[in-house]
MDAnalysis code that builds the backbone (N, CA, C; Angstrom):
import MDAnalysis as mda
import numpy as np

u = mda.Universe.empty(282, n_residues=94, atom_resindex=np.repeat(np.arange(94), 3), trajectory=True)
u.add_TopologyAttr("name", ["N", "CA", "C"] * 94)
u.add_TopologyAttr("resid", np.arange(1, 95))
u.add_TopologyAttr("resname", ["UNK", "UNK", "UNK", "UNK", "UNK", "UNK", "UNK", "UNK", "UNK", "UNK", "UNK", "UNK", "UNK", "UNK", "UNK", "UNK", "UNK", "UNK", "UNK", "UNK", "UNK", "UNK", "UNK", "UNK", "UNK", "UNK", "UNK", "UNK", "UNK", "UNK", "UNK", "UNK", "UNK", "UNK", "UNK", "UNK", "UNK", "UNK", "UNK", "UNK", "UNK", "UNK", "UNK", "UNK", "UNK", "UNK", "UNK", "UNK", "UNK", "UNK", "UNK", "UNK", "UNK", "UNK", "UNK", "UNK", "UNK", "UNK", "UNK", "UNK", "UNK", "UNK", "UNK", "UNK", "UNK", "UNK", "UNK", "UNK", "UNK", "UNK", "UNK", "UNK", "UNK", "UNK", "UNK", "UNK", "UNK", "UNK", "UNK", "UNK", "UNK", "UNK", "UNK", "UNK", "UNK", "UNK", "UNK", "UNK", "UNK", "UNK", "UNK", "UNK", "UNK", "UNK"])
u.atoms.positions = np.array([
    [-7.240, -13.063, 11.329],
    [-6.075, -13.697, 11.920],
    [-5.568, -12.821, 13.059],
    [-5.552, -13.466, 14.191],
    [-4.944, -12.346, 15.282],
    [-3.938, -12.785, 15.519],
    [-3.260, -11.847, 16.199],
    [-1.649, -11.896, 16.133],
    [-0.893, -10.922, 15.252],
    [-1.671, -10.960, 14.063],
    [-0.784, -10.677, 12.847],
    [-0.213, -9.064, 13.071],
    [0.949, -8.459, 12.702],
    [1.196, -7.164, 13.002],
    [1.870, -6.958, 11.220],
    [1.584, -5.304, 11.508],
    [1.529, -5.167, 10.195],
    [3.520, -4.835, 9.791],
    [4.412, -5.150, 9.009],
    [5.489, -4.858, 9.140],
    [5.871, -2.981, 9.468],
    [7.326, -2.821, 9.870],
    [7.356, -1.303, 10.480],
    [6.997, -0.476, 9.076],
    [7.789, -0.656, 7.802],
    [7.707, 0.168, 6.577],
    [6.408, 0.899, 6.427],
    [5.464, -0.390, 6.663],
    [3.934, -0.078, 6.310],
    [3.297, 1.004, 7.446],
    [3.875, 0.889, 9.023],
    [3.365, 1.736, 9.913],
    [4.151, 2.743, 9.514],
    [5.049, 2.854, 9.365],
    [5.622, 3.907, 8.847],
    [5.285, 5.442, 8.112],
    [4.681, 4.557, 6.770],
    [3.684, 5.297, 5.596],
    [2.557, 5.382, 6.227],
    [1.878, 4.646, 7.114],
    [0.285, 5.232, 7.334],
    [0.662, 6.215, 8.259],
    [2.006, 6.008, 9.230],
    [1.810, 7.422, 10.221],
    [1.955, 8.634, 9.481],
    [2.739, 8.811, 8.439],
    [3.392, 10.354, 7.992],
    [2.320, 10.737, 6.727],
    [1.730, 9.457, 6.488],
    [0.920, 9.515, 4.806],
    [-0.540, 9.858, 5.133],
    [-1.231, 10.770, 3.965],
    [-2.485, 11.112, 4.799],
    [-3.687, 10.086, 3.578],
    [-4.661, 9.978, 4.465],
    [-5.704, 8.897, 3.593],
    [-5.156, 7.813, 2.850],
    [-4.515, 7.114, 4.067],
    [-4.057, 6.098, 3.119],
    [-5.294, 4.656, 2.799],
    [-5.022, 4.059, 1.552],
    [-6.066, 2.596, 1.271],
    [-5.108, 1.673, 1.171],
    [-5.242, 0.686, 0.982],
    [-4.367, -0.267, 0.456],
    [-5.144, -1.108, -0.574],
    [-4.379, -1.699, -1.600],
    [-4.764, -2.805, -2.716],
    [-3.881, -3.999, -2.164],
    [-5.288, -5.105, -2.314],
    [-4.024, -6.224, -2.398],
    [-4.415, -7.116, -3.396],
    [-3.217, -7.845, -4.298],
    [-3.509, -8.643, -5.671],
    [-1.941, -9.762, -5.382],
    [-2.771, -10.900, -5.528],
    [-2.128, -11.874, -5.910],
    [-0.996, -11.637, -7.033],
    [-0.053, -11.525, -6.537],
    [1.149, -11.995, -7.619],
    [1.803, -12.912, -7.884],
    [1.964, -14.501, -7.227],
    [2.316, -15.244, -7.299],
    [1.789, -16.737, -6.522],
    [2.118, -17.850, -6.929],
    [1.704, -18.823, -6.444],
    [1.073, -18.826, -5.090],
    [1.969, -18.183, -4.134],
    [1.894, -18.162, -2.587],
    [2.119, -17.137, -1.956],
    [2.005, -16.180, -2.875],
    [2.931, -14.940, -2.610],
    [1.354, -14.062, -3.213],
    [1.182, -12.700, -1.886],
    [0.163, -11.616, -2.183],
    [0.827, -10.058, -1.791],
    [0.839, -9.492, -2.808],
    [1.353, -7.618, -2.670],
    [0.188, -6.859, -1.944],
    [0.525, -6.221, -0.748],
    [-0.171, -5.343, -0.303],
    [0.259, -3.627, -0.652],
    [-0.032, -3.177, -1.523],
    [0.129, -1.891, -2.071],
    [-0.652, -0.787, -0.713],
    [0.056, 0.176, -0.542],
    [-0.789, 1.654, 0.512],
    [-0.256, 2.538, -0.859],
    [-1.161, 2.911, -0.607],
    [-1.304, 4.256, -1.397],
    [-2.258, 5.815, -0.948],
    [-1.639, 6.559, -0.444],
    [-1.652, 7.349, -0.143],
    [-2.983, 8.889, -1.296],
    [-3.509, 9.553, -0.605],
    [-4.399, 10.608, -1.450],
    [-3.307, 11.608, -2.162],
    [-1.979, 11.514, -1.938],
    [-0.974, 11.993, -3.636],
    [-0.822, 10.877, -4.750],
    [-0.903, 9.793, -4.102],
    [-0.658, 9.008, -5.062],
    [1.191, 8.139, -4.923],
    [1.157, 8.660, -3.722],
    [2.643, 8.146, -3.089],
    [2.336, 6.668, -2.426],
    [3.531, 5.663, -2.741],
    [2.847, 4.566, -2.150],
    [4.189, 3.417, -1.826],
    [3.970, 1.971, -0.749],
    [4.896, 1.342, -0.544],
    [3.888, -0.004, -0.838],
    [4.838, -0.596, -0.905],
    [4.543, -2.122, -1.093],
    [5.084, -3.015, 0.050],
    [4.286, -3.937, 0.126],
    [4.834, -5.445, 1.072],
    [4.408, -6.744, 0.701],
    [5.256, -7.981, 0.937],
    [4.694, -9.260, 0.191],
    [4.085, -10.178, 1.617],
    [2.879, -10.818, 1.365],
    [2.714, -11.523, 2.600],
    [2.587, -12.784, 1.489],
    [2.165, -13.971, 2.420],
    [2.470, -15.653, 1.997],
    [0.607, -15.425, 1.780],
    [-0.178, -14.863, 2.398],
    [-1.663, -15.088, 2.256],
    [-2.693, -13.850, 1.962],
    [-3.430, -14.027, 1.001],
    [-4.416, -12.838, 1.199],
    [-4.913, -12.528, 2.572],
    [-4.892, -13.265, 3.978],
    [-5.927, -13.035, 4.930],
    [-4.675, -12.560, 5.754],
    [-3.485, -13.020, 5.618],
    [-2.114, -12.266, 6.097],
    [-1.967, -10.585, 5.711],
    [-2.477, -10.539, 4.559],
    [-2.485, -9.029, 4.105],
    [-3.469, -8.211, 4.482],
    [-4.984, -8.523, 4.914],
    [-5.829, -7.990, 4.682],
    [-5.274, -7.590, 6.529],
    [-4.834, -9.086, 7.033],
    [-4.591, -9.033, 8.811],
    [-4.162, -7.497, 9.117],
    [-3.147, -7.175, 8.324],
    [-2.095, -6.235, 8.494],
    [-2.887, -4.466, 7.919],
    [-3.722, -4.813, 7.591],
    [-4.129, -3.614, 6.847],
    [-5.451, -3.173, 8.262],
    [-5.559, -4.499, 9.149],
    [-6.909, -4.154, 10.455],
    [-5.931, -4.202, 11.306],
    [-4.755, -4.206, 11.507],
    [-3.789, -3.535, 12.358],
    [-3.069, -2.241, 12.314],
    [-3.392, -1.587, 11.119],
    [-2.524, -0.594, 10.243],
    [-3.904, 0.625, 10.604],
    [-4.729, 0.059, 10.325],
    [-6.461, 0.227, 10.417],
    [-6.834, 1.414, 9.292],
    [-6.464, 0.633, 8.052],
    [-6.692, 1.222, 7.134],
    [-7.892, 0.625, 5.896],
    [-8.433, 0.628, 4.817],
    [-9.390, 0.641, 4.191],
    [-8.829, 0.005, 3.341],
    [-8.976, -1.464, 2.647],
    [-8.654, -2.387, 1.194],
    [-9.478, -2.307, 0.501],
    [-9.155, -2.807, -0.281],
    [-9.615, -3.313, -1.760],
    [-9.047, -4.354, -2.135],
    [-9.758, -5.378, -3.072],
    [-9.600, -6.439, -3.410],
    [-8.730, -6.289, -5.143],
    [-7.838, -6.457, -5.120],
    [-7.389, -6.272, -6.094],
    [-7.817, -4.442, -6.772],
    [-7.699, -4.628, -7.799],
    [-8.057, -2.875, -8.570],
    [-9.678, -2.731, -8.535],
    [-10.028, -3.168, -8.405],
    [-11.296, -2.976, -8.007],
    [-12.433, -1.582, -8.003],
    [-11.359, -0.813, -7.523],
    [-12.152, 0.444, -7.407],
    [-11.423, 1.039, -8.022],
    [-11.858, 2.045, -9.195],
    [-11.110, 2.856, -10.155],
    [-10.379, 3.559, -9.686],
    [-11.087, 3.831, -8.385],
    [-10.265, 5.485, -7.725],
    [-8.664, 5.287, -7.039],
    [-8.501, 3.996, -7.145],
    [-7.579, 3.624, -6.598],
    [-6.681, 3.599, -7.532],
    [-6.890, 3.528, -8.613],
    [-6.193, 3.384, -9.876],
    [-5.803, 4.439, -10.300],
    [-6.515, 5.648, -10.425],
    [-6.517, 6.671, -10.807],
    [-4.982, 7.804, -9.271],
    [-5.642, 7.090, -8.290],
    [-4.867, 7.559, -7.219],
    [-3.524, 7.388, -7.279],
    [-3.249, 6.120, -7.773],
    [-1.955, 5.289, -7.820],
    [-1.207, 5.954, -9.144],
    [-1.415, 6.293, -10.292],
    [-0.973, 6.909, -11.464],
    [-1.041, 8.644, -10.889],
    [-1.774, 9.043, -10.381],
    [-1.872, 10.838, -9.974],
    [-0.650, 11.406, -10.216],
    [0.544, 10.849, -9.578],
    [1.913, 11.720, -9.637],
    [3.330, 11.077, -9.711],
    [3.955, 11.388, -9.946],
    [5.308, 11.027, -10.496],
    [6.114, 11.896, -9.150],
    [6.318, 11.015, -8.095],
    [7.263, 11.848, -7.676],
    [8.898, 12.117, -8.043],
    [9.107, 11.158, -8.705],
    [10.356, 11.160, -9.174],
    [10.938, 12.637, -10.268],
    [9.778, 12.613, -10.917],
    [9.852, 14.047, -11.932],
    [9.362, 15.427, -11.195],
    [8.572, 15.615, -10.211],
    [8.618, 16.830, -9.393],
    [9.503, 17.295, -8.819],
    [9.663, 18.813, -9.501],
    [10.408, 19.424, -8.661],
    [11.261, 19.725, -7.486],
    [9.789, 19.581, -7.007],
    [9.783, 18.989, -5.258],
    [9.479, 18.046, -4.732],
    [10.085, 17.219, -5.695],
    [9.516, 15.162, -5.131],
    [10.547, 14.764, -4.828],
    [10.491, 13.410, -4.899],
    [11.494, 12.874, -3.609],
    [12.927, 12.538, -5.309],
    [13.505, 12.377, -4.195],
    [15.278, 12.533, -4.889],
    [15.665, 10.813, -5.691],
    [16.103, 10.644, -6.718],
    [16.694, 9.562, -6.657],
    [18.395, 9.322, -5.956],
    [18.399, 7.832, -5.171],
    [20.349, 7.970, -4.448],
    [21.300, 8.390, -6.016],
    [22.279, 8.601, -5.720],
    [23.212, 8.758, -6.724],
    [24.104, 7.868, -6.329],
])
């Protein structure tokens, strides 16, 4: 699909995030989650209306998918760390 641009959040995380992939899995009727996930295991989410809307955004982002969980390593990547419980991880607002 050309045209398609990937939203800012997502450029966001691939500029500051290193090796990033993305997963994308159907979650709803019309509705598909594009997960980035990052080589800590740090990651953002976005909802598009189409799988080929998501995948669009990930060859604008110009990053590497997967079709759903597919590849273990992605799985394994995505569970790696808790930033919330590190020390030196990111803060919850108060």
């Amino acid at each position: 699909m050309a045209g398609i641009r990937a939203p800012g959040a997502l450029l966001d995380f691939v500029k500051i995030h290193r090796e990033v992939e993305g997963v994308i899995q159907h979650v709803g009727r019309e509705t598909w989650d594009l997960l980035l996930i990052d080589v800590d295991g740090d990651w953002v989410r976005d909802e598009f209306s189409s799988k080929e809307r998501a995948e669009a955004a990930c060859r604008d982002l110009g990053v590497r998918w997967h079709d759903r969980w597919d590849d273990p390593r992605m799985t394994r990547r995505m569970s790696r760390g808790d930033p919330w419980s590190d020390p030196g991880g990111r803060r919850r607002a108060l």
